[in-house]
HTML snippet that shows the backbone in 3Dmol.js (N, CA, C, O; Angstrom):
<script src="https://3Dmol.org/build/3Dmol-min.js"></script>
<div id="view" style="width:600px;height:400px;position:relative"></div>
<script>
const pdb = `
ATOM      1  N   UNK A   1     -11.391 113.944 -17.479  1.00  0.00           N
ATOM      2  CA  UNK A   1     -10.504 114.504 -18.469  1.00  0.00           C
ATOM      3  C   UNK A   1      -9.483 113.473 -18.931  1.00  0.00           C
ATOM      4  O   UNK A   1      -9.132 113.373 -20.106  1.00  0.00           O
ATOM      5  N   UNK A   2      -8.969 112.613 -17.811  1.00  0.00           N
ATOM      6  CA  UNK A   2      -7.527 111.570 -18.651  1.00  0.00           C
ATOM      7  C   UNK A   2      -8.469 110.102 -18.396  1.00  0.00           C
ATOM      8  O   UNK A   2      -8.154 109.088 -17.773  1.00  0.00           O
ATOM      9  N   UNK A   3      -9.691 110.424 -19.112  1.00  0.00           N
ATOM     10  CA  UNK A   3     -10.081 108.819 -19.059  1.00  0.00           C
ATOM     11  C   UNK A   3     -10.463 108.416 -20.058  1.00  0.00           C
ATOM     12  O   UNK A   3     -11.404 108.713 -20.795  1.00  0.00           O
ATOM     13  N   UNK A   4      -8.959 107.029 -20.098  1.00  0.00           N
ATOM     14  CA  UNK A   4      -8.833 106.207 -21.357  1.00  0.00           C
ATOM     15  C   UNK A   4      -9.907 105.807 -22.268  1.00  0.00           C
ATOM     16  O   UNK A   4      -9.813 105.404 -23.428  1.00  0.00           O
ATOM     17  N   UNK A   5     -10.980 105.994 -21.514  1.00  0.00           N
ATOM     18  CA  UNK A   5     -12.294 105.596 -22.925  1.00  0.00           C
ATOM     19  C   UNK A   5     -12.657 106.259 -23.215  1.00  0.00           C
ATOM     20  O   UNK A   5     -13.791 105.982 -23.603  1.00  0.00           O
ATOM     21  N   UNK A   6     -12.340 107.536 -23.370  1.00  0.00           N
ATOM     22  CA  UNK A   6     -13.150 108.526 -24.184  1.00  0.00           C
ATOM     23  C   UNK A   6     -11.906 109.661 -24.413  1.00  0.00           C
ATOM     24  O   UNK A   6     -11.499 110.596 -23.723  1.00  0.00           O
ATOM     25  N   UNK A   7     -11.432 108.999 -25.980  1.00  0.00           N
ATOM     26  CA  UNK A   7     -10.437 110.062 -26.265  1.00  0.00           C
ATOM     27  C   UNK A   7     -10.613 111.386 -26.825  1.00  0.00           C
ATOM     28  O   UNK A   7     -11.662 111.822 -27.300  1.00  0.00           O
ATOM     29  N   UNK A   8      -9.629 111.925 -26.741  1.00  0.00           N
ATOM     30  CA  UNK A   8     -10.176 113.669 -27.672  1.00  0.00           C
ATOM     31  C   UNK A   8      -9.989 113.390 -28.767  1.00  0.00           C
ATOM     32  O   UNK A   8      -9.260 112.545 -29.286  1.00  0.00           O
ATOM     33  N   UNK A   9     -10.818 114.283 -29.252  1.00  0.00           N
ATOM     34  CA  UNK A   9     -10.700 114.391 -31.162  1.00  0.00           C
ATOM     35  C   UNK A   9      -9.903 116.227 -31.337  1.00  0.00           C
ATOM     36  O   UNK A   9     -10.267 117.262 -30.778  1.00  0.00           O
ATOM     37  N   UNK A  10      -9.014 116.056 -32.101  1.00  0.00           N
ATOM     38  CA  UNK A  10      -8.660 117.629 -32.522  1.00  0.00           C
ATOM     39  C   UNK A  10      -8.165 117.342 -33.946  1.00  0.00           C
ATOM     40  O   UNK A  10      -7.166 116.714 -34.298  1.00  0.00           O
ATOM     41  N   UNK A  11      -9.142 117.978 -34.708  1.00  0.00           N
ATOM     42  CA  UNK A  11      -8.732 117.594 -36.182  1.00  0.00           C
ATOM     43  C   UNK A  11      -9.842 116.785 -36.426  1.00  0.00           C
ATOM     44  O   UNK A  11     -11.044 116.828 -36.166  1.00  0.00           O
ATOM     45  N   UNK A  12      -8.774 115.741 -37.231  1.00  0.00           N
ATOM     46  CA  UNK A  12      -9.818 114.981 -37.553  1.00  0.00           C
ATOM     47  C   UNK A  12      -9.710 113.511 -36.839  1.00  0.00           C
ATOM     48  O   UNK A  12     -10.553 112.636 -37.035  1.00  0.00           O
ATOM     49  N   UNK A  13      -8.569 113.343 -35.986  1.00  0.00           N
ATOM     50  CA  UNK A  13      -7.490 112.651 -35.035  1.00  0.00           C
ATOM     51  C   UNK A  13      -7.691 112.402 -34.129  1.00  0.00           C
ATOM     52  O   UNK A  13      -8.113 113.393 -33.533  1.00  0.00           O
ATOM     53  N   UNK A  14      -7.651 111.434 -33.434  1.00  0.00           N
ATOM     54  CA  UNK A  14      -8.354 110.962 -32.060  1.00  0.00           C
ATOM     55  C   UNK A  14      -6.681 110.664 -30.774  1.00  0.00           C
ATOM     56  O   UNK A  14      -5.763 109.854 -30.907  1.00  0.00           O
ATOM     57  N   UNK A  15      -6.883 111.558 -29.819  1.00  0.00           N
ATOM     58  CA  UNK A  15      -5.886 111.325 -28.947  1.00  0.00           C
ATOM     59  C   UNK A  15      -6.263 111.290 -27.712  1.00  0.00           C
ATOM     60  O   UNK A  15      -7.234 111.956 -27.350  1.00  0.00           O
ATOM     61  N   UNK A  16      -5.540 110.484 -26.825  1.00  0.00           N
ATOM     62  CA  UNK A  16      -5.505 110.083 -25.677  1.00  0.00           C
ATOM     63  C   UNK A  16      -4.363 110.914 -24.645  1.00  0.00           C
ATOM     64  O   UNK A  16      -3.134 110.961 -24.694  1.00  0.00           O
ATOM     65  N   UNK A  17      -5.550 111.658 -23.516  1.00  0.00           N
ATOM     66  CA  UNK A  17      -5.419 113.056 -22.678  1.00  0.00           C
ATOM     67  C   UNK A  17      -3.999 112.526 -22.348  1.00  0.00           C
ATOM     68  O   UNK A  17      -3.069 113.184 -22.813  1.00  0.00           O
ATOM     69  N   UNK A  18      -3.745 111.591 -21.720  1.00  0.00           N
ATOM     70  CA  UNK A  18      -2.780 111.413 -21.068  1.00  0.00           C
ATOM     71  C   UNK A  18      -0.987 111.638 -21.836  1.00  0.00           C
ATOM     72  O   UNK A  18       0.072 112.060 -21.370  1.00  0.00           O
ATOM     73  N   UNK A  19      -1.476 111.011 -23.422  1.00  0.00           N
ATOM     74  CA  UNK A  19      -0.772 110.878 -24.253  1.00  0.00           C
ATOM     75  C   UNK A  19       0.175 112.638 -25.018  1.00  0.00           C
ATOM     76  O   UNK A  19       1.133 112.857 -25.760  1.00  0.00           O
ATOM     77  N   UNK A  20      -0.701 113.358 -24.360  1.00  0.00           N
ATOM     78  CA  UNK A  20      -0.650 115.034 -25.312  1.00  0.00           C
ATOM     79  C   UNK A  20       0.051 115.464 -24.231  1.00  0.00           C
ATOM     80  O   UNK A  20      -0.211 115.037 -23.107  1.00  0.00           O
ATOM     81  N   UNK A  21       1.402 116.710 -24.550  1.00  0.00           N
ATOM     82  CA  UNK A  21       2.265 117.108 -24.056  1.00  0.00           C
ATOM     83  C   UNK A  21       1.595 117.824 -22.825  1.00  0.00           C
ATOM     84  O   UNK A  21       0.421 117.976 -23.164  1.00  0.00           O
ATOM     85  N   UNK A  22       1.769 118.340 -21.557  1.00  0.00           N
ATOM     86  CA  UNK A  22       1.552 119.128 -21.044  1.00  0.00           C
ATOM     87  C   UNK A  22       1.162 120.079 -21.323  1.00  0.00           C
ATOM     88  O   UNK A  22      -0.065 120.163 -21.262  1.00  0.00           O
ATOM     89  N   UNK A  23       1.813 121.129 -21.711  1.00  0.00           N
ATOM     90  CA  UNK A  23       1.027 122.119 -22.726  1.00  0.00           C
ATOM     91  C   UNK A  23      -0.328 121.663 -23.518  1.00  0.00           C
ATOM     92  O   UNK A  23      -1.313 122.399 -23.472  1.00  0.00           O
ATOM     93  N   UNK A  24      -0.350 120.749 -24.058  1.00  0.00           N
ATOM     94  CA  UNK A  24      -1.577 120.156 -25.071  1.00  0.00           C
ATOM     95  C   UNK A  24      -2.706 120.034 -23.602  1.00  0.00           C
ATOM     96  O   UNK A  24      -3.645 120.796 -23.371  1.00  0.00           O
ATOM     97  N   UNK A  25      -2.383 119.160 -22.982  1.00  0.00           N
ATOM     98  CA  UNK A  25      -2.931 119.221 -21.869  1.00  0.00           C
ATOM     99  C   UNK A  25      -3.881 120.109 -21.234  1.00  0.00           C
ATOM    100  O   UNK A  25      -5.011 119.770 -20.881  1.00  0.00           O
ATOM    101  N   UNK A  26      -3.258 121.524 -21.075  1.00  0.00           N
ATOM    102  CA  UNK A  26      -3.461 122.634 -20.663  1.00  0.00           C
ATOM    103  C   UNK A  26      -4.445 123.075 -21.309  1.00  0.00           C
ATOM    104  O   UNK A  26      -5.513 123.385 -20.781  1.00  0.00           O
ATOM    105  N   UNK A  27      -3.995 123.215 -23.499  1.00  0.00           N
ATOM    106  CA  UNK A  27      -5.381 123.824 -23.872  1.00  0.00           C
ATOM    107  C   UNK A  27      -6.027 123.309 -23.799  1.00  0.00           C
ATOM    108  O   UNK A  27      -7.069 123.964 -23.798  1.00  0.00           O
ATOM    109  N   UNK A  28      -6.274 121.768 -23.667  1.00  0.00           N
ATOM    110  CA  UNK A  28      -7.719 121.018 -23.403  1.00  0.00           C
ATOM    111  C   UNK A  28      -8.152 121.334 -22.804  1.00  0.00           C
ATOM    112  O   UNK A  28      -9.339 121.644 -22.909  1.00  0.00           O
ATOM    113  N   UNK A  29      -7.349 121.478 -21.625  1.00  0.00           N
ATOM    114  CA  UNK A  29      -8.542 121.655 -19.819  1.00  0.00           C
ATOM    115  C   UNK A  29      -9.213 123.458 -20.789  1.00  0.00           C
ATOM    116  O   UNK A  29     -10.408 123.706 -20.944  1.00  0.00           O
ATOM    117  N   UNK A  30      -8.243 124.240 -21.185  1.00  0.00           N
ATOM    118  CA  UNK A  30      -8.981 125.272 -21.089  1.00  0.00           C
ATOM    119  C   UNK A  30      -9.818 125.436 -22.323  1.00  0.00           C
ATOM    120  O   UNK A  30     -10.694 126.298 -22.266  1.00  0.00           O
ATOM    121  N   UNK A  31      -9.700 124.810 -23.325  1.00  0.00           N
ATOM    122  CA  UNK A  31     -10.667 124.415 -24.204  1.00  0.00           C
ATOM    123  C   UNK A  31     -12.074 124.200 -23.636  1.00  0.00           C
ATOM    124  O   UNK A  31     -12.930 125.061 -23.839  1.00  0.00           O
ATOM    125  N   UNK A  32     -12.322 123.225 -23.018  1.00  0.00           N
ATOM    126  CA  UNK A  32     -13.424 122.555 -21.651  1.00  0.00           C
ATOM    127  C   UNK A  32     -13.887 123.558 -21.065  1.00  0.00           C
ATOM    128  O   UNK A  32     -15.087 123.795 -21.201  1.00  0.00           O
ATOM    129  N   UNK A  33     -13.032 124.455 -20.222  1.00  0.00           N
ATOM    130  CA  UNK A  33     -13.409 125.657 -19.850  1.00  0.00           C
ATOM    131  C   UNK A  33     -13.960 126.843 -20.259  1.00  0.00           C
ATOM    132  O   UNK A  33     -14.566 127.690 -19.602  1.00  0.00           O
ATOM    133  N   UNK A  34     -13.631 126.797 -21.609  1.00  0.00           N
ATOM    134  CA  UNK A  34     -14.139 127.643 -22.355  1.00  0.00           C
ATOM    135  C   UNK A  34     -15.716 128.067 -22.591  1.00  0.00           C
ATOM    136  O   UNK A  34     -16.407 129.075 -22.440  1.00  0.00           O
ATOM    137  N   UNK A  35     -15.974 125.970 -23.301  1.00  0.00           N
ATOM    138  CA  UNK A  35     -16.729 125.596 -23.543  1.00  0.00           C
ATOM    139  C   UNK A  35     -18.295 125.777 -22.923  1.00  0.00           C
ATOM    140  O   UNK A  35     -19.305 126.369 -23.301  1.00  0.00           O
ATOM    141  N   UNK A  36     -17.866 124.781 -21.544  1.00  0.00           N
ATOM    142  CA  UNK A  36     -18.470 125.897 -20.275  1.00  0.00           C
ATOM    143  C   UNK A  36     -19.002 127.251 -20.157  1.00  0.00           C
ATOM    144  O   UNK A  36     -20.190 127.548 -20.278  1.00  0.00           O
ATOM    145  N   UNK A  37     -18.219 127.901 -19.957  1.00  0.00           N
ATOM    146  CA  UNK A  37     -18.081 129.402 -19.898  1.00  0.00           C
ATOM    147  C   UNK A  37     -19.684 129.643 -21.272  1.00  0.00           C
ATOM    148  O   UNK A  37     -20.852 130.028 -21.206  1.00  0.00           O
ATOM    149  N   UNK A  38     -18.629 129.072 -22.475  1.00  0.00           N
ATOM    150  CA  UNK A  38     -20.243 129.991 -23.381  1.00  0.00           C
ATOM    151  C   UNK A  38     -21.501 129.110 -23.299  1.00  0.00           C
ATOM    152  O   UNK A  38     -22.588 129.682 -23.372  1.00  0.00           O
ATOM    153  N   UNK A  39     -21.457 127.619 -23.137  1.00  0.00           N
ATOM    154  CA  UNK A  39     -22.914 127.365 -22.427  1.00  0.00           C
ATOM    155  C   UNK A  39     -23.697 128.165 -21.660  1.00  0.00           C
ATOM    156  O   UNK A  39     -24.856 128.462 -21.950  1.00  0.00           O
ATOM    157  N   UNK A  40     -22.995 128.600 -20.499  1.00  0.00           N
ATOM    158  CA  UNK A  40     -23.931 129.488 -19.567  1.00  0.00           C
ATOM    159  C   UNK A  40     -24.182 130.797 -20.059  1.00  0.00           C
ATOM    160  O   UNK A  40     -25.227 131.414 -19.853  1.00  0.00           O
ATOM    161  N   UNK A  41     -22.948 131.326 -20.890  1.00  0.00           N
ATOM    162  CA  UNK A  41     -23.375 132.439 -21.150  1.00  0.00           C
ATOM    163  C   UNK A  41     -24.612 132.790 -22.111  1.00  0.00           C
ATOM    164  O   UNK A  41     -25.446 133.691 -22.025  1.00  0.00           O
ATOM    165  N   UNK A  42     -24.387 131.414 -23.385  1.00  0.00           N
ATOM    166  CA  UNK A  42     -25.664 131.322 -24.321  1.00  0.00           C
ATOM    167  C   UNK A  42     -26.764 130.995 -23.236  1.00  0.00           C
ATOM    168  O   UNK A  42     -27.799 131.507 -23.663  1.00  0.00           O
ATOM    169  N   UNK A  43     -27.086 130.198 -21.681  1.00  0.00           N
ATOM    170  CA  UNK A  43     -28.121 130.077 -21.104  1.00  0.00           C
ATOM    171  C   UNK A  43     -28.921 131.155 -20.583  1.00  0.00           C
ATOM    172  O   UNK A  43     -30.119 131.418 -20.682  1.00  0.00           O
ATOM    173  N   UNK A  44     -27.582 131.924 -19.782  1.00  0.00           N
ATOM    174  CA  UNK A  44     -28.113 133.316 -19.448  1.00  0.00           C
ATOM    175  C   UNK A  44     -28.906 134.126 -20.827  1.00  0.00           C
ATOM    176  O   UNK A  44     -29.997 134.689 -20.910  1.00  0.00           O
ATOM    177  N   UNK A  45     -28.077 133.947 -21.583  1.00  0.00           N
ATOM    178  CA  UNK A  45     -28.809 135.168 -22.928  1.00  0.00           C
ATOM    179  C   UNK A  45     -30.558 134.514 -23.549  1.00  0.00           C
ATOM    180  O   UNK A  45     -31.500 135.202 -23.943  1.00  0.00           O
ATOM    181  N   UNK A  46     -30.481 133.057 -23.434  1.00  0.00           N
ATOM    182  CA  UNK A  46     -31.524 132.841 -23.220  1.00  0.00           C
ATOM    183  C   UNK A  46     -32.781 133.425 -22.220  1.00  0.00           C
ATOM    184  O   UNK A  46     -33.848 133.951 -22.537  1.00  0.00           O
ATOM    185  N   UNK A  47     -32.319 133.173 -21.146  1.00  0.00           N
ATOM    186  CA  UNK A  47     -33.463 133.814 -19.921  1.00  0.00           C
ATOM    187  C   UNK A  47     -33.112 135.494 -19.819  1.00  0.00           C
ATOM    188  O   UNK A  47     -33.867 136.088 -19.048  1.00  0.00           O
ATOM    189  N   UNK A  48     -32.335 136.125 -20.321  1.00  0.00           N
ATOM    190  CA  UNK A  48     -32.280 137.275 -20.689  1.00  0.00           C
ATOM    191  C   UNK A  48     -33.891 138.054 -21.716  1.00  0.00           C
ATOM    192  O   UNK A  48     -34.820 138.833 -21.506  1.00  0.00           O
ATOM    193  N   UNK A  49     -33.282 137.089 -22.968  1.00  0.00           N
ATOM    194  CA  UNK A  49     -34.345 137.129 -24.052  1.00  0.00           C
ATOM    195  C   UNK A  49     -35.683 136.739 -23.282  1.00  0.00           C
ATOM    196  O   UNK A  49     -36.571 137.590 -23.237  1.00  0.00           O
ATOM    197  N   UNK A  50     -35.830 135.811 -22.826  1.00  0.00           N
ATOM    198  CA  UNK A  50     -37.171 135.718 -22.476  1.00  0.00           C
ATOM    199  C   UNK A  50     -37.665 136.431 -21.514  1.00  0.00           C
ATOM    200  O   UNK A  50     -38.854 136.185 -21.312  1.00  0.00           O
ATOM    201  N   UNK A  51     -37.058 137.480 -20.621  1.00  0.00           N
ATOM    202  CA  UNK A  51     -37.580 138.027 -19.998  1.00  0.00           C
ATOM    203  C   UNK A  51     -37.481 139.699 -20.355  1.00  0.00           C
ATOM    204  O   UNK A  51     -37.892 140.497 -19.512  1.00  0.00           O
ATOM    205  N   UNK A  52     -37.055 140.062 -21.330  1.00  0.00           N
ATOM    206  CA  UNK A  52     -36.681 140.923 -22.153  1.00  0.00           C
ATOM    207  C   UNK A  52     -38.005 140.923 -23.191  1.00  0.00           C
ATOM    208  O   UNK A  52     -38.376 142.052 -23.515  1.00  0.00           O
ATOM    209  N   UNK A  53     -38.776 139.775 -23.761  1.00  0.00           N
ATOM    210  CA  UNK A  53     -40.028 139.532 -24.301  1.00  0.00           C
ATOM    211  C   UNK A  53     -41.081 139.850 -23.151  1.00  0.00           C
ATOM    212  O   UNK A  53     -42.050 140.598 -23.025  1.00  0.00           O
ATOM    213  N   UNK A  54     -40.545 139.102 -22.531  1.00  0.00           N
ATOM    214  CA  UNK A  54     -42.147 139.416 -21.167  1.00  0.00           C
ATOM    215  C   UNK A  54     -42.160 140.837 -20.994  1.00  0.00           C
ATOM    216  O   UNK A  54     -43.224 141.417 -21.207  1.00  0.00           O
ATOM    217  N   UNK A  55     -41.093 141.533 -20.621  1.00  0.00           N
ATOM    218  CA  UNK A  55     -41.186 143.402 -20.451  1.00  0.00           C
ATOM    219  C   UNK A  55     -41.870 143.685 -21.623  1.00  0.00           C
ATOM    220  O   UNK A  55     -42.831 144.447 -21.509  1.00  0.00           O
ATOM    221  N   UNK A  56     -41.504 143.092 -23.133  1.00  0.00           N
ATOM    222  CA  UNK A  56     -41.844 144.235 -23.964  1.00  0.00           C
ATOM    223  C   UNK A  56     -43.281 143.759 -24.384  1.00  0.00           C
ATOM    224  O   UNK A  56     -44.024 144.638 -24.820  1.00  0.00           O
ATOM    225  N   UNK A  57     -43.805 142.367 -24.302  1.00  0.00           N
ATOM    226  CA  UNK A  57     -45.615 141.799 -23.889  1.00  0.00           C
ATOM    227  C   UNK A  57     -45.713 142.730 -22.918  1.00  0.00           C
ATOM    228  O   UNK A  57     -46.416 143.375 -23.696  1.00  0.00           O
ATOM    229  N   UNK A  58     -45.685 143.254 -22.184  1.00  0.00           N
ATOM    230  CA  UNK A  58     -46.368 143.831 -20.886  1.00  0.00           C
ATOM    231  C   UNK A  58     -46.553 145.455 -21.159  1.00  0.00           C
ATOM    232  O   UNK A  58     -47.493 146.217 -20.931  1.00  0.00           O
ATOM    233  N   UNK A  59     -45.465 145.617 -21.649  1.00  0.00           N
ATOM    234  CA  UNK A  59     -45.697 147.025 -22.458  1.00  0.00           C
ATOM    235  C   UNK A  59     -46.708 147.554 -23.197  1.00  0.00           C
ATOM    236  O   UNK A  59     -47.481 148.483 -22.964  1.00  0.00           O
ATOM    237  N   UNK A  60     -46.531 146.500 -24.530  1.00  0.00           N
ATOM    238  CA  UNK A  60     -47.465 146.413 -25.494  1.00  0.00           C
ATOM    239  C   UNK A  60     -48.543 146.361 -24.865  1.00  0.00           C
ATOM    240  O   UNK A  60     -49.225 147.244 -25.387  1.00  0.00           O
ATOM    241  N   UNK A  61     -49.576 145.532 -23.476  1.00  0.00           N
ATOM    242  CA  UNK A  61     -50.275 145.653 -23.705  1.00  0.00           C
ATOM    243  C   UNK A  61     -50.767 146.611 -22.650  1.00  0.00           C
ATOM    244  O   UNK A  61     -51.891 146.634 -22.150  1.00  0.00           O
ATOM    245  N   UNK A  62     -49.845 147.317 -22.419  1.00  0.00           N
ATOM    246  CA  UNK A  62     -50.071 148.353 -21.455  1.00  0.00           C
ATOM    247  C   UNK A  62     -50.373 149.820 -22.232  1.00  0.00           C
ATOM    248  O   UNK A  62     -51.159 150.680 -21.833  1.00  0.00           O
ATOM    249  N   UNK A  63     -49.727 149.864 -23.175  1.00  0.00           N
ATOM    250  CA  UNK A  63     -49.948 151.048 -24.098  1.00  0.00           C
ATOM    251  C   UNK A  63     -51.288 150.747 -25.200  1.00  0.00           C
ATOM    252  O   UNK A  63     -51.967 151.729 -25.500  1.00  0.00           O
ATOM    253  N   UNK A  64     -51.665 149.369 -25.804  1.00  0.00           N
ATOM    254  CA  UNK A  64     -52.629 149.016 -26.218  1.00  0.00           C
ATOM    255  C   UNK A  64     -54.141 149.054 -25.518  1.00  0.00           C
ATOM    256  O   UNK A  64     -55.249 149.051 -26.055  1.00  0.00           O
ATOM    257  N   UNK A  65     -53.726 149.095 -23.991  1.00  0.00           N
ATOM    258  CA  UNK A  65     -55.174 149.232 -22.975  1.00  0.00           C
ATOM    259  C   UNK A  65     -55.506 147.535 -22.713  1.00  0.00           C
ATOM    260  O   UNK A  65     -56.377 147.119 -21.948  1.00  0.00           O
ATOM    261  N   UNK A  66     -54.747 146.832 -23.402  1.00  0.00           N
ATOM    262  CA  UNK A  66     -55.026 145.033 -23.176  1.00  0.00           C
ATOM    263  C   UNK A  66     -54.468 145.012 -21.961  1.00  0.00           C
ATOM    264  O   UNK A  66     -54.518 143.826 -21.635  1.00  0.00           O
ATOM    265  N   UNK A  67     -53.915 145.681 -21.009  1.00  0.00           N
ATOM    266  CA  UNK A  67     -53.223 144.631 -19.856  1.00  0.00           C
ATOM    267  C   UNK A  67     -54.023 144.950 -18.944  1.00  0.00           C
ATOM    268  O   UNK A  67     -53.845 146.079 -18.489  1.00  0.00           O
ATOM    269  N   UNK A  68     -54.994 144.247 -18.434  1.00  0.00           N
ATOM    270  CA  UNK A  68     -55.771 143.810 -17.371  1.00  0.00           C
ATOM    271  C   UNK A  68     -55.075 144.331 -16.238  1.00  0.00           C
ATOM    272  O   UNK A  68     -55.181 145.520 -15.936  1.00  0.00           O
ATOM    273  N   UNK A  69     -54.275 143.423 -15.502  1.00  0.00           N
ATOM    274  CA  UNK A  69     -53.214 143.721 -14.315  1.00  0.00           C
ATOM    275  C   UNK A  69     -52.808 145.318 -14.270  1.00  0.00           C
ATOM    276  O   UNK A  69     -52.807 146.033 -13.267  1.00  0.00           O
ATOM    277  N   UNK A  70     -52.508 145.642 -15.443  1.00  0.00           N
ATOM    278  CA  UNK A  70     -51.820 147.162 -15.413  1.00  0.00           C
ATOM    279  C   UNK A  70     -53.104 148.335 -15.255  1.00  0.00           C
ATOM    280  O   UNK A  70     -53.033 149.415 -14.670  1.00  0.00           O
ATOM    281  N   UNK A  71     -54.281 147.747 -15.972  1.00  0.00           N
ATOM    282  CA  UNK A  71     -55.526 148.898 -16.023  1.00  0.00           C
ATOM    283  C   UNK A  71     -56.540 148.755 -15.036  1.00  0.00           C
ATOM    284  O   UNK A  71     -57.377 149.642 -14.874  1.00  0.00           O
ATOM    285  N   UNK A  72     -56.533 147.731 -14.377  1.00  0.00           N
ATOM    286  CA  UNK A  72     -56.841 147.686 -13.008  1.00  0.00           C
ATOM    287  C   UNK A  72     -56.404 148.693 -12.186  1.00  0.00           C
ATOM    288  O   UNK A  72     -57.091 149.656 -11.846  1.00  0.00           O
ATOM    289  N   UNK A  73     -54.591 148.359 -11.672  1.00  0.00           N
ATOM    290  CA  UNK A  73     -54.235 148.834 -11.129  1.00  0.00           C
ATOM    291  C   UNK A  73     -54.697 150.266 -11.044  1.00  0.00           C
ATOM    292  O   UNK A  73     -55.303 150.795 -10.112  1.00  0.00           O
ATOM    293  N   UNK A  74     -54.229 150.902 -12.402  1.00  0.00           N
ATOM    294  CA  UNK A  74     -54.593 152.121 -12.891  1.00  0.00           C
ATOM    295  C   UNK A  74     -55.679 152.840 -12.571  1.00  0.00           C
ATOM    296  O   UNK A  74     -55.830 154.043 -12.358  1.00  0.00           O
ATOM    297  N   UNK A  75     -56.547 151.755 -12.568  1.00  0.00           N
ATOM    298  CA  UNK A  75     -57.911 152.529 -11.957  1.00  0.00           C
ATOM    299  C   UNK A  75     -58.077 152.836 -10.801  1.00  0.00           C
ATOM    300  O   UNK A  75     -58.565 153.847 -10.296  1.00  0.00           O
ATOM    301  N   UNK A  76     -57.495 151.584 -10.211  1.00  0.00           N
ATOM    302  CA  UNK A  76     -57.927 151.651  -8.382  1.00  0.00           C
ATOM    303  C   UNK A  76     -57.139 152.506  -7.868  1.00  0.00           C
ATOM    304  O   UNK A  76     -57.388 152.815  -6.702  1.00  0.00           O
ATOM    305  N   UNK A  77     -55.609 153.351  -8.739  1.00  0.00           N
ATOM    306  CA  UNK A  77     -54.920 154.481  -8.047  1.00  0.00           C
ATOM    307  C   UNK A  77     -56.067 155.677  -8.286  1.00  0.00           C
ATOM    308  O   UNK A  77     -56.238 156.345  -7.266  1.00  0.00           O
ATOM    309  N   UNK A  78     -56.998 156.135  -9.584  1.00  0.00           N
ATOM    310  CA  UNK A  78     -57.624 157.388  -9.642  1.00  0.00           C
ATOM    311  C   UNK A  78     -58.913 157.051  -8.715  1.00  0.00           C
ATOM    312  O   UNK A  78     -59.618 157.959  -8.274  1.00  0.00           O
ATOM    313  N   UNK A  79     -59.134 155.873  -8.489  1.00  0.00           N
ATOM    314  CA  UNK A  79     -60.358 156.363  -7.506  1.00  0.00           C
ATOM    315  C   UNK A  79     -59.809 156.345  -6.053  1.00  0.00           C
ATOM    316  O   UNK A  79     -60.564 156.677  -5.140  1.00  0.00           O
ATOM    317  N   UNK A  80     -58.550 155.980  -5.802  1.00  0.00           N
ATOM    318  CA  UNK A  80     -57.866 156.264  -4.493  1.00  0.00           C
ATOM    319  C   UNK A  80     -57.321 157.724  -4.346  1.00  0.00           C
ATOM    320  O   UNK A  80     -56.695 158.149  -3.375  1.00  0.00           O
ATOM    321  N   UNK A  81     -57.604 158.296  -5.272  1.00  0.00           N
ATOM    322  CA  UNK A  81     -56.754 159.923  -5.580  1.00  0.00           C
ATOM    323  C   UNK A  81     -58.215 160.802  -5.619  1.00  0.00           C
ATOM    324  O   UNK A  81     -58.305 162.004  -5.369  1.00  0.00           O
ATOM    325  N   UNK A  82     -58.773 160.349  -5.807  1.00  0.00           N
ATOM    326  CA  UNK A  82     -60.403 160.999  -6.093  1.00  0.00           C
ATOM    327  C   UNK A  82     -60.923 161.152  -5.094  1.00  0.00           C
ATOM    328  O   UNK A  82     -62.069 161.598  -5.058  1.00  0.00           O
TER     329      UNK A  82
END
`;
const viewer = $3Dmol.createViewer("view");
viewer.addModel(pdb, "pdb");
viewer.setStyle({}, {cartoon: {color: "spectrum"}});
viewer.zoomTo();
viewer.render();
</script>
């Protein structure tokens, strides 16, 4: 965060961490933090979505009669009930 070779930009203005009031300071770190924060959250919503697709593929092809795995199963419960 206060290292001299790599200053912040806010604006259009390039400043040096060390150089910005305390306060300034502060929103950086929590700027950073922020930042953070919605990476993971956009990561999670990623593997959300994709597994939110896989339920609704598995559906589809469960109600279509395409899912192998599911109509198998299906079968081997009525001849276990039979």
């Amino acid at each position: 965060m206060s290292d001299p070779e790599n200053p912040i930009t806010i604006g259009s203005k390039s400043y040096k961490f060390e150089d910005l009031t305390p306060e300034s300071q502060t929103l950086v770190q929590h700027m950073v933090s922020l930042d953070g924060k919605l990476n993971n959250l956009k990561f999670e919503m990623d593997q959300l979505q994709f597994g939110r697709n896989a339920v609704y593929t598995r559906l589809l092809n469960a109600v279509t009669g395409e899912d192998s795995g599911g109509a198998q199963e299906e079968g081997q419960q009525k001849e276990q009930s039979a």
